[in-house]
N, C-alpha and C positions, 0 to 999 in steps of 0.2 A: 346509569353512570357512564359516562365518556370511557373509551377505552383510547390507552396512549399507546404507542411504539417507544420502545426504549429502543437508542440504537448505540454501537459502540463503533469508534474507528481501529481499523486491522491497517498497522503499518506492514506491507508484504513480505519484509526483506527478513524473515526467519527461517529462509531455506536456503541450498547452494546450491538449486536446482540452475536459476539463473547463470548462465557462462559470465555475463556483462559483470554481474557482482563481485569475481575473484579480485577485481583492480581493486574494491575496495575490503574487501574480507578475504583474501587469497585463501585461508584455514579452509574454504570450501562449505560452511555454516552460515554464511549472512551473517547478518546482523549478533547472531549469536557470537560470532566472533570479538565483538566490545564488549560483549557482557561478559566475556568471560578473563579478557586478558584486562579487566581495567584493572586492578590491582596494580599490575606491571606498567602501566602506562599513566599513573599519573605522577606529574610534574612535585607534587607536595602531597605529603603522607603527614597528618599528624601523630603526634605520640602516642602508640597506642592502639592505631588506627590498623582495624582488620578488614578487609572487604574479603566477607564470608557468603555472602548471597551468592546460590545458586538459584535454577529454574527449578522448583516443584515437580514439575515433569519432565526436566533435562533437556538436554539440548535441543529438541526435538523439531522435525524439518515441518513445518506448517504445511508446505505442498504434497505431504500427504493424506491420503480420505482418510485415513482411520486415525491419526492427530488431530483432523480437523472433527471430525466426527465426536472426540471427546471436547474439545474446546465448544462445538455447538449446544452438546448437553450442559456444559457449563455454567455458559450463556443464559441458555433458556432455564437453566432453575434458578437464575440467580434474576430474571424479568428482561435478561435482555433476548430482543425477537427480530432485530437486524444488524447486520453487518455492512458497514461504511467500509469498501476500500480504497484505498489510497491507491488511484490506476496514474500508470505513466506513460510517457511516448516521449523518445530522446533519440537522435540520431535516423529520425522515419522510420521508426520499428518501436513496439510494446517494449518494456522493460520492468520485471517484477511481477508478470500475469502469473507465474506460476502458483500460488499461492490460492489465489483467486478460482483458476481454472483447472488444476490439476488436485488439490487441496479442497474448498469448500463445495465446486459443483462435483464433484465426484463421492464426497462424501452420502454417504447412505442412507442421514437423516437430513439433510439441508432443505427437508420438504419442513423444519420446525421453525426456520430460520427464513429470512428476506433478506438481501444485500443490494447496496446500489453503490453507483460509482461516482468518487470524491476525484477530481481529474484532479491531480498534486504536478501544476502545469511548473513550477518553480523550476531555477538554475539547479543541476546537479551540479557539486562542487568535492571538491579536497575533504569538507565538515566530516563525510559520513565516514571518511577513514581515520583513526583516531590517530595515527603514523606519521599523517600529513595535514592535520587539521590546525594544523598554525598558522598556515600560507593558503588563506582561502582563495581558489583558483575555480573557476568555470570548465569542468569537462562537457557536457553538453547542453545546450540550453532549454527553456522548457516553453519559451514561448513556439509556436506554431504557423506556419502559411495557411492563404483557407487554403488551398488545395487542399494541404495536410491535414488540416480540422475535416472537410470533405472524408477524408479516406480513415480520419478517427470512428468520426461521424457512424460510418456507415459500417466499422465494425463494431459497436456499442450496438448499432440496432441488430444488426446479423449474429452476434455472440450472446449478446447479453437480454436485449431490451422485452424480446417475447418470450424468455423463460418464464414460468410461473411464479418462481422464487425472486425475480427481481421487483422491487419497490415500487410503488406507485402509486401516486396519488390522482383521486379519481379519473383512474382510467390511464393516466400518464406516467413513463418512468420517470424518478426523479435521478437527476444526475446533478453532483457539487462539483464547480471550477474552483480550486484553492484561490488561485491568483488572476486576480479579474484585472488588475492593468496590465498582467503581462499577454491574457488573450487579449486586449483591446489590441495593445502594443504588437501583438504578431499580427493581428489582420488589417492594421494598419489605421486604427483609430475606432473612436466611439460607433459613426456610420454601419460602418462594415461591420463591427462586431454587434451591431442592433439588427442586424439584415441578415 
């Protein structure tokens, strides 16, 4: 019998470890910050209508080993045996590594677990603050110069690519670009981005 990989995607932003993230979660939680105030923040409430969902395991910051640690166990009893992150680069610097780096490689069992990196090269915008998600604005962009892809490049391999724990298919890591016209478009067409 064929054996498969189940993998799942980890959006990062469930910690406040990130400085960058306060502009759009100021509460200091990430992303846990919409989850918890939507009640309060939508425009139309039917009659009746309770938003009573919380987290199972509460608010809990992802960038740390021993959260991630329980999410791995999870995972793996439930078939799933990799984790897809959603990595960024916005303004010449990482944004939302902590998760990733502080969170699942520090974790105790991540030897149960494989992860590889989903580049999420997209416009950051206004969307992910629910405060100001009417007036979709561009805070940094996600496409990239080669240089900048050069200097990704090279900490995907230095950080990530020779761990044991990262993905690979025979022999190679694998690595997802979310948005493929916007890397054509930053190195400045098809050519270059095949080169």
């Amino acid at each position: 019998m064929k054996k498969y990989d189940v993998a799942a995607y980890i959006w990062p932003a469930y910690t406040g470890d990130e400085p960058r993230t306060r502009m759009f979660w100021p509460e200091g939680i990430g992303e846990w910050q919409s989850v918890k105030n939507v009640a309060d923040t939508m425009p139309f409430k039917p009659a009746g209508y309770n938003w009573d969902r919380k987290p199972l395991w509460g608010y809990v910051n992802e960038a740390d080993p021993y959260v991630m640690e329980m999410q791995i166990e999870a995972a793996v009893d439930h078939g799933v045996n990799v984790f897809i992150y959603d990595w960024y680069w916005y303004d010449n610097r990482p944004f939302l590594e902590n998760c990733l780096d502080d969170g699942f490689l520090k974790a105790k069992n991540r030897d149960k677990m494989k992860f590889f990196i989903m580049w999420a090269n997209h416009d950051a915008n206004t969307l992910w603050d629910r405060r100001t998600s009417q007036q979709e604005t561009t805070i940094w962009e996600g496409k990239v110069t080669l240089e900048q892809f050069y200097t990704i490049g090279k900490r995907w391999i230095e950080q990530y690519f020779a761990l044991d724990c990262y993905y690979k298919i025979d022999g190679k890591p694998v690595v997802s670009i979310y948005d493929v016209a916007n890397f054509i478009n930053g190195l400045g067409g098809v050519e270059q981005a095949k080169d």
